[in-house]
N, CA, C and O atoms as a GROMACS GRO file, in nm:
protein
  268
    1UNK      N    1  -0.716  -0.729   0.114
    1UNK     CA    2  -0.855  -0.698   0.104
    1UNK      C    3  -0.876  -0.549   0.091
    1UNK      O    4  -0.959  -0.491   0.161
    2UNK      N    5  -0.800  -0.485   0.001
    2UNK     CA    6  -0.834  -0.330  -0.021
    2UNK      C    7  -0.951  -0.308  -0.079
    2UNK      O    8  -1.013  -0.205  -0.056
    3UNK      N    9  -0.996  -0.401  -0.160
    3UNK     CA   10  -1.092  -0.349  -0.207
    3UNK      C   11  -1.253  -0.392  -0.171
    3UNK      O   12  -1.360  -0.379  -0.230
    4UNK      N   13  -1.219  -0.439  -0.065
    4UNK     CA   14  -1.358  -0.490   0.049
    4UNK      C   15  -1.401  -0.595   0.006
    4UNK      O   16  -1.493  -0.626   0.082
    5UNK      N   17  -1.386  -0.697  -0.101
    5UNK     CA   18  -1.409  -0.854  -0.149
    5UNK      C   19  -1.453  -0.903  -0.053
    5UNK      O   20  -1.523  -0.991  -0.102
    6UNK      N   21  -1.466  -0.912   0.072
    6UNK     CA   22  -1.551  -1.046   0.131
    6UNK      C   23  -1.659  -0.972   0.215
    6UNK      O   24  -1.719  -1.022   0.310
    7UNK      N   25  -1.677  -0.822   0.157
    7UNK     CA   26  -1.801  -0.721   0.214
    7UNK      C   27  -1.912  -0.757   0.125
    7UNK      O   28  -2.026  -0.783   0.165
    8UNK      N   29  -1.868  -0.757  -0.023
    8UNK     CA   30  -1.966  -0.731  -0.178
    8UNK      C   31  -2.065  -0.855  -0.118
    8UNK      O   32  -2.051  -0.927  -0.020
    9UNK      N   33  -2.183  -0.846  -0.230
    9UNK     CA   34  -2.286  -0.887  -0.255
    9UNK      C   35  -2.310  -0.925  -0.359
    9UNK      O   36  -2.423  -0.946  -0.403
   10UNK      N   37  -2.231  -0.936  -0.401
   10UNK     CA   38  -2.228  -0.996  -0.553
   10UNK      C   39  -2.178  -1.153  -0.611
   10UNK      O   40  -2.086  -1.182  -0.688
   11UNK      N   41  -2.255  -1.222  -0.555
   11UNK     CA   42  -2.215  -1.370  -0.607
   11UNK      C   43  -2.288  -1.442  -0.723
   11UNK      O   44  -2.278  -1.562  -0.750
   12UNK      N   45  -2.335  -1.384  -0.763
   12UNK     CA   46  -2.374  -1.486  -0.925
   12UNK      C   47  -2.388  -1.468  -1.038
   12UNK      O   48  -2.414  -1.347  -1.039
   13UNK      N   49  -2.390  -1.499  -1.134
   13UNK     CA   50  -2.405  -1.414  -1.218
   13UNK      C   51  -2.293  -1.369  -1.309
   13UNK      O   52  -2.214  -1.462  -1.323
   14UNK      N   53  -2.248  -1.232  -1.393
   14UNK     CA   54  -2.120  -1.205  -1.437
   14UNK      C   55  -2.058  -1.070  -1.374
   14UNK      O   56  -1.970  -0.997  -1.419
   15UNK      N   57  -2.158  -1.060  -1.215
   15UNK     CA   58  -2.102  -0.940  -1.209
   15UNK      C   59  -1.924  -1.002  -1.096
   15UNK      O   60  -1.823  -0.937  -1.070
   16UNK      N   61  -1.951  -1.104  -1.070
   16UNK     CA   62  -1.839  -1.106  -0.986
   16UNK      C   63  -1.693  -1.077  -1.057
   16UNK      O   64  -1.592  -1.015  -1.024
   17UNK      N   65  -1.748  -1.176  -1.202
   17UNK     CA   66  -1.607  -1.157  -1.243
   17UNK      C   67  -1.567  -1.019  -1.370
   17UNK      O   68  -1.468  -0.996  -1.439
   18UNK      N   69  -1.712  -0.943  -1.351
   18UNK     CA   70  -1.674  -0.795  -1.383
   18UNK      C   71  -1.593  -0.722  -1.305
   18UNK      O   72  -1.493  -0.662  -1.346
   19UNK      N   73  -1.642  -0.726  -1.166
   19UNK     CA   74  -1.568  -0.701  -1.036
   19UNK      C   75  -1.400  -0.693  -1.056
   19UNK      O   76  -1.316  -0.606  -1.084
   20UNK      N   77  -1.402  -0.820  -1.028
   20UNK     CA   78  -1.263  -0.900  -1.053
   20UNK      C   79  -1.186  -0.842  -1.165
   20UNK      O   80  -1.064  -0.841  -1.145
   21UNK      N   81  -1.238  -0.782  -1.306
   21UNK     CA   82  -1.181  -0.745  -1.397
   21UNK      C   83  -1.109  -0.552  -1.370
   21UNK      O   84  -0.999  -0.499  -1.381
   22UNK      N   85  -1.211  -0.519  -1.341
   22UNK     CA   86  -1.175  -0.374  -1.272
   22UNK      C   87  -1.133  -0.378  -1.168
   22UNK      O   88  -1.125  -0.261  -1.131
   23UNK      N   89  -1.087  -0.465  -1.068
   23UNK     CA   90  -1.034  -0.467  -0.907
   23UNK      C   91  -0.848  -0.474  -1.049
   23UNK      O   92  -0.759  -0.390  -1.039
   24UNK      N   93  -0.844  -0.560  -1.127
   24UNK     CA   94  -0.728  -0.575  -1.174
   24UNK      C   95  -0.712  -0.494  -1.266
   24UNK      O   96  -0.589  -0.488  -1.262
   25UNK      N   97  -0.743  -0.422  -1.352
   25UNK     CA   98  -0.705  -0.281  -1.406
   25UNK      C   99  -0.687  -0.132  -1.306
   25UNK      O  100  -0.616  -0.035  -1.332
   26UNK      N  101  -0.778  -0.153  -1.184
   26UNK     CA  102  -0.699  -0.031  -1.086
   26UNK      C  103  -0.580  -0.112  -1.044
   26UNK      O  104  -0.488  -0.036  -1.010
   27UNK      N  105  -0.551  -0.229  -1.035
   27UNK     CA  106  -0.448  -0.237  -0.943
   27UNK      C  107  -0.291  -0.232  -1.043
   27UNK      O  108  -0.173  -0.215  -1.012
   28UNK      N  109  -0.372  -0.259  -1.189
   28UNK     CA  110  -0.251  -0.226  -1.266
   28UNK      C  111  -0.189  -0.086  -1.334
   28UNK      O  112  -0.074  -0.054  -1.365
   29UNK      N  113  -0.312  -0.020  -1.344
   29UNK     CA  114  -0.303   0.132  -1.317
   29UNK      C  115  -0.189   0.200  -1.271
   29UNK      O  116  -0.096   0.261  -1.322
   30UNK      N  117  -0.239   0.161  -1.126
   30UNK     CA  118  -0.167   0.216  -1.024
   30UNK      C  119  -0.030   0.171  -1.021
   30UNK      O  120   0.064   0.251  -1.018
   31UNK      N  121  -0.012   0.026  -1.023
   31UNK     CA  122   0.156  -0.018  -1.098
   31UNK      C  123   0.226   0.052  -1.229
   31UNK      O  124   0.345   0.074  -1.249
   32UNK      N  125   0.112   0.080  -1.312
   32UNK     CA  126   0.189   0.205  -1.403
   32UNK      C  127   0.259   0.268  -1.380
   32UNK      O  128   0.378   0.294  -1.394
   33UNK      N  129   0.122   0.314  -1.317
   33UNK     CA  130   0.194   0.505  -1.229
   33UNK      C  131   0.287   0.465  -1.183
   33UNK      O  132   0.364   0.522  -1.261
   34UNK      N  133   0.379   0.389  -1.092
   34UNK     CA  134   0.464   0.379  -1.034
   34UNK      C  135   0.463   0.369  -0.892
   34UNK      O  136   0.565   0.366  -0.823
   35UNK      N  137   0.305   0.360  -0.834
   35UNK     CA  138   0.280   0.341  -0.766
   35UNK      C  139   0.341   0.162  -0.681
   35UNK      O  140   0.331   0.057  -0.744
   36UNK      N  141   0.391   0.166  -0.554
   36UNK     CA  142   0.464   0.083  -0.533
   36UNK      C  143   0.339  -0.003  -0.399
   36UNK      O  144   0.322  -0.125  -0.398
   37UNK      N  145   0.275   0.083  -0.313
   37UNK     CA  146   0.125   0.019  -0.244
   37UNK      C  147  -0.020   0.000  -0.273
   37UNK      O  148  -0.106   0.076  -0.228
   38UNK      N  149  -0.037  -0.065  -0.320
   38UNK     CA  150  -0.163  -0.058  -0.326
   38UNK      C  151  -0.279  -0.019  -0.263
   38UNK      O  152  -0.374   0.025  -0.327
   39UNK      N  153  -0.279  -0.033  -0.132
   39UNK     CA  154  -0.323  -0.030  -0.060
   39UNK      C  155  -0.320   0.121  -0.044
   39UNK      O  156  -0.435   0.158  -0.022
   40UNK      N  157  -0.229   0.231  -0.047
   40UNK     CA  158  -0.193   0.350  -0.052
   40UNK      C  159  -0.247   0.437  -0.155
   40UNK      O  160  -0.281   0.555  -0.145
   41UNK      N  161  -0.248   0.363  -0.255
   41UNK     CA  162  -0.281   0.412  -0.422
   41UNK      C  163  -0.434   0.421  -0.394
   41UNK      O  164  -0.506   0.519  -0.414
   42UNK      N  165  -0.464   0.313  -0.351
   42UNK     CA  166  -0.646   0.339  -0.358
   42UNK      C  167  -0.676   0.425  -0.256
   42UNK      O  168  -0.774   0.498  -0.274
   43UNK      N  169  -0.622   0.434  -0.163
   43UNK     CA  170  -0.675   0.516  -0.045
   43UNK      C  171  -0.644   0.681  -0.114
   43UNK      O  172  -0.734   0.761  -0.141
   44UNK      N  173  -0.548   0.699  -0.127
   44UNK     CA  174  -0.518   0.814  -0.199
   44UNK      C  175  -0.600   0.880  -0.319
   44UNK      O  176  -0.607   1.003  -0.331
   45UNK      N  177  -0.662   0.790  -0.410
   45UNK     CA  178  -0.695   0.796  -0.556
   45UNK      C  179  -0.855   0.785  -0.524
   45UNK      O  180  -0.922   0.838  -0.612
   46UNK      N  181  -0.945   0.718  -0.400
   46UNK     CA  182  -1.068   0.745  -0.390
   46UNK      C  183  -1.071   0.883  -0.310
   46UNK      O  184  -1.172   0.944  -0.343
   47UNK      N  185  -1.006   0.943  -0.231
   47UNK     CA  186  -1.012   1.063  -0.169
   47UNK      C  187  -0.945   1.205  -0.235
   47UNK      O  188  -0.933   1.316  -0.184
   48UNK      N  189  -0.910   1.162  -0.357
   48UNK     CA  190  -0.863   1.241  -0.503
   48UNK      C  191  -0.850   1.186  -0.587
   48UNK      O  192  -0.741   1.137  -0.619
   49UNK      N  193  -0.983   1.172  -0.669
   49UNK     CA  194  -1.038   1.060  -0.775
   49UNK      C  195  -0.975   1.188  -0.909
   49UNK      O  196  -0.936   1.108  -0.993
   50UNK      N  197  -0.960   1.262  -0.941
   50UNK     CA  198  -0.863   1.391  -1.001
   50UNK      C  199  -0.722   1.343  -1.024
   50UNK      O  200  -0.665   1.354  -1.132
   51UNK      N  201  -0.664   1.285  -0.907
   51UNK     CA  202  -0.519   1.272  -0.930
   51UNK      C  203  -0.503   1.145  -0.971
   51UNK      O  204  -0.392   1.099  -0.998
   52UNK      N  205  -0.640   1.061  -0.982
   52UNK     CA  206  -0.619   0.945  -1.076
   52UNK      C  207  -0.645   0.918  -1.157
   52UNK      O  208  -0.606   0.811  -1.203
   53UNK      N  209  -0.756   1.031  -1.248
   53UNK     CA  210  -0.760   1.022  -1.367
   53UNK      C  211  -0.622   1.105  -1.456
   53UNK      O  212  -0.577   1.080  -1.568
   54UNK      N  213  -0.581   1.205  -1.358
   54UNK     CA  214  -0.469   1.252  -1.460
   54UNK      C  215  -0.341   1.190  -1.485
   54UNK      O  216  -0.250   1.229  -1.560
   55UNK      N  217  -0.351   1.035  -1.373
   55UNK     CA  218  -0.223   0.968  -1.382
   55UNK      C  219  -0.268   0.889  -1.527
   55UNK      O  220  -0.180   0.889  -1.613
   56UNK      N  221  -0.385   0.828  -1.558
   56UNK     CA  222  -0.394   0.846  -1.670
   56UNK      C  223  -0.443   0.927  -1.765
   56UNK      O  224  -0.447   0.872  -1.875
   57UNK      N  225  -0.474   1.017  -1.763
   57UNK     CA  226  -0.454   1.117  -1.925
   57UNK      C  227  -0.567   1.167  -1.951
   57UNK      O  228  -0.589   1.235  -2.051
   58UNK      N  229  -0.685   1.127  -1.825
   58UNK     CA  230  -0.829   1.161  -1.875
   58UNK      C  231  -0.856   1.228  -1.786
   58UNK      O  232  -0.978   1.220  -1.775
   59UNK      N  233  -0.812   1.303  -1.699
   59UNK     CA  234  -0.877   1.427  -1.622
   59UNK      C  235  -0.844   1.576  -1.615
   59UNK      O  236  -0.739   1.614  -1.667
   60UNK      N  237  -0.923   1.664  -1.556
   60UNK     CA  238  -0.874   1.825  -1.602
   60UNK      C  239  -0.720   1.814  -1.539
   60UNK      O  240  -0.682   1.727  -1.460
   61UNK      N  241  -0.619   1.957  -1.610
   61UNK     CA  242  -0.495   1.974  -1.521
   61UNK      C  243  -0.551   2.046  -1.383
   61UNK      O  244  -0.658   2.096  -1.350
   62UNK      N  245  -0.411   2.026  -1.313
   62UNK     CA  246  -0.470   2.134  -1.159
   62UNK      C  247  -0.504   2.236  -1.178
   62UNK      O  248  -0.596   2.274  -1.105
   63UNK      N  249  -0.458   2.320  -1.270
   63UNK     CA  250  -0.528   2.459  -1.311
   63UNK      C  251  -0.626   2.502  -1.354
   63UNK      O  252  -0.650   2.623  -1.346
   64UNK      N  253  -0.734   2.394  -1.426
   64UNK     CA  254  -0.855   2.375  -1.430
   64UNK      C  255  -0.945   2.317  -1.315
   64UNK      O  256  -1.062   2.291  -1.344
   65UNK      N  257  -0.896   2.292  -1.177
   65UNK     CA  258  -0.959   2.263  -1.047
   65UNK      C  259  -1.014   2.388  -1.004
   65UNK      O  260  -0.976   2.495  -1.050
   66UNK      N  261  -1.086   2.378  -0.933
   66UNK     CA  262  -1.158   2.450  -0.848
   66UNK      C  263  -1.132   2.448  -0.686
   66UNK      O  264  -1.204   2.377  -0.616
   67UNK      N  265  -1.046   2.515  -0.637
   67UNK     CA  266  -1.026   2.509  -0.479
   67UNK      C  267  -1.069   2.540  -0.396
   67UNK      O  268  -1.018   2.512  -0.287
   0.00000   0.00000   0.00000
């Protein structure tokens, strides 16, 4: 339950299984990367949403951060 599924509010409709579609592209993402927890990957990647866009290819380098 990493990604809080039996918290949501979302039962009808097409958002559940929008949900469901992006709960399984972060989790394959993160299997890209080489990431081996999941549970680790998200915790990590919402508290440096930066180091997960550059695992894929769409965010500034570190040298364009601001510290």
């Amino acid at each position: 339950m990493t990604f809080g599924e039996d918290a949501g509010r979302a039962r009808t409709g097409s958002l559940p299984r929008a949900l469901a579609a992006f709960r399984g592209l972060a989790i394959s993402l993160a299997s890209l990367a080489g990431r081996q927890n999941n549970a680790a990957a998200y915790g990590h990647d919402r508290n440096h949403p930066g180091d997960a866009l550059r695992e894929v290819g769409a965010g500034p380098s570190p040298e364009d951060e601001i510290s």
